[in-house]
C-alpha positions in Angstrom: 136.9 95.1 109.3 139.2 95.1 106.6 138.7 97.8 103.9 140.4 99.8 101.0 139.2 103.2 100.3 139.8 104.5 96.8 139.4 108.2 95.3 139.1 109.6 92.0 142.4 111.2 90.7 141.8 114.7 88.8 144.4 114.1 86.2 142.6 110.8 85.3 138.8 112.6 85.9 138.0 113.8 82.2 134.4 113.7 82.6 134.7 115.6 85.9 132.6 113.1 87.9 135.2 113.9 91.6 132.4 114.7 94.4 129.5 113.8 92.2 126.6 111.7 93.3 125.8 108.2 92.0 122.9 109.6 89.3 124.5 112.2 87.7 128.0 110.4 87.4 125.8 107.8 85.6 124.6 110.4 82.9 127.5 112.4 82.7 130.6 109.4 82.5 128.2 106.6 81.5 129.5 103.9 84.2 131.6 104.5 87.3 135.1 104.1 85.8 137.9 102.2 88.0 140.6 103.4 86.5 140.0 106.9 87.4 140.4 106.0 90.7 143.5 105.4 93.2 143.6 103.4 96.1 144.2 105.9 99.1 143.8 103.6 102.0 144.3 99.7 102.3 143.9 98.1 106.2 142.3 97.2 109.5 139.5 99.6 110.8 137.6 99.6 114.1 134.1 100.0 112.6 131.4 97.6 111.4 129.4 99.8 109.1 130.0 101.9 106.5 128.9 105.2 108.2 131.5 103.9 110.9 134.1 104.5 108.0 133.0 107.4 106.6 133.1 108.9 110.0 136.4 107.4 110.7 138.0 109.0 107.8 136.5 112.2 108.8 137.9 113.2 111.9 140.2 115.9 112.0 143.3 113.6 112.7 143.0 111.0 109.9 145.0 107.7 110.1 148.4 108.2 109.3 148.6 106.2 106.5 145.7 107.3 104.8 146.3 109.1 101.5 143.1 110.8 100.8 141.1 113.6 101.4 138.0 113.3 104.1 135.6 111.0 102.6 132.8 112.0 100.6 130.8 111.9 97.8 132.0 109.7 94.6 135.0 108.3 97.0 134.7 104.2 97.0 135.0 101.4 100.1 135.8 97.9 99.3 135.0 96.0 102.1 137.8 93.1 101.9 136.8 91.5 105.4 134.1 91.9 107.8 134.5 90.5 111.4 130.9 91.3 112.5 127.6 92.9 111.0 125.2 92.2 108.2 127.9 94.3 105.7 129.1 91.6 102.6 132.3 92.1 101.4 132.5 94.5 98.2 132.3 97.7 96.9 130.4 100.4 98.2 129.7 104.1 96.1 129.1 106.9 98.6 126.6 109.0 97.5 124.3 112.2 99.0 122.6 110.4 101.3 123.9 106.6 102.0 125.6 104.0 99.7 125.4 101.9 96.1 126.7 98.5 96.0 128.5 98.3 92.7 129.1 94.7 91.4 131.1 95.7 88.4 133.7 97.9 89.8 137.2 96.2 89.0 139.9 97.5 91.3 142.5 95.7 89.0 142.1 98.9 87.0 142.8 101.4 89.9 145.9 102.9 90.5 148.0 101.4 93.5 148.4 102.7 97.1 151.0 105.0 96.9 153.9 105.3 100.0 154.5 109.1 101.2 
């Protein structure tokens, strides 16, 4: 499956929503914003779910060029492709316990993958 991962930047974060869930990022930011985000990861994974991901980008020896910090909470998958599975292409909220679909999120207004 093709996916991009993307990750609130701190410098951007002035309601302070990094590592919050779904709810409270809601009441304390209003919307979840795009354009506090950066893209951290952008390719081909071996998984067909997005547990499969977030597990992925959990191990102790991430993929090289992943920019990120372990996945978690407030972090954003766009699935781009899907080779197998029920999973629709789009983006995906991780929050406390499973994901939220958001159909508004516009990655035109995150930051771009940056190279080490």
């Amino acid at each position: 499956m093709r996916v991009r991962i993307y990750q609130i930047d701190e410098k951007r974060d002035s309601n302070r929503v990094k590592f919050l869930w779904y709810e409270f990022t809601q009441v304390r930011a209003g919307r979840i914003d795009p354009s506090i985000y950066n893209v951290v990861f952008s390719g081909d994974v071996e998984c067909d779910t997005l547990n499969g991901v977030f597990d992925l980008f959990n191990m102790p020896e991430l993929p090289e060029d992943y920019r990120g910090h372990s996945l978690s909470v407030s972090d954003v998958i766009e699935v781009c492709e899907r080779t197998e599975g029920p999973l629709e292409p789009g983006f995906y909220f991780c929050d406390t316990v499973g994901w939220r679909r958001l159909v508004d999120f516009d990655s035109t207004k995150t930051a771009p993958l940056q190279a080490n």
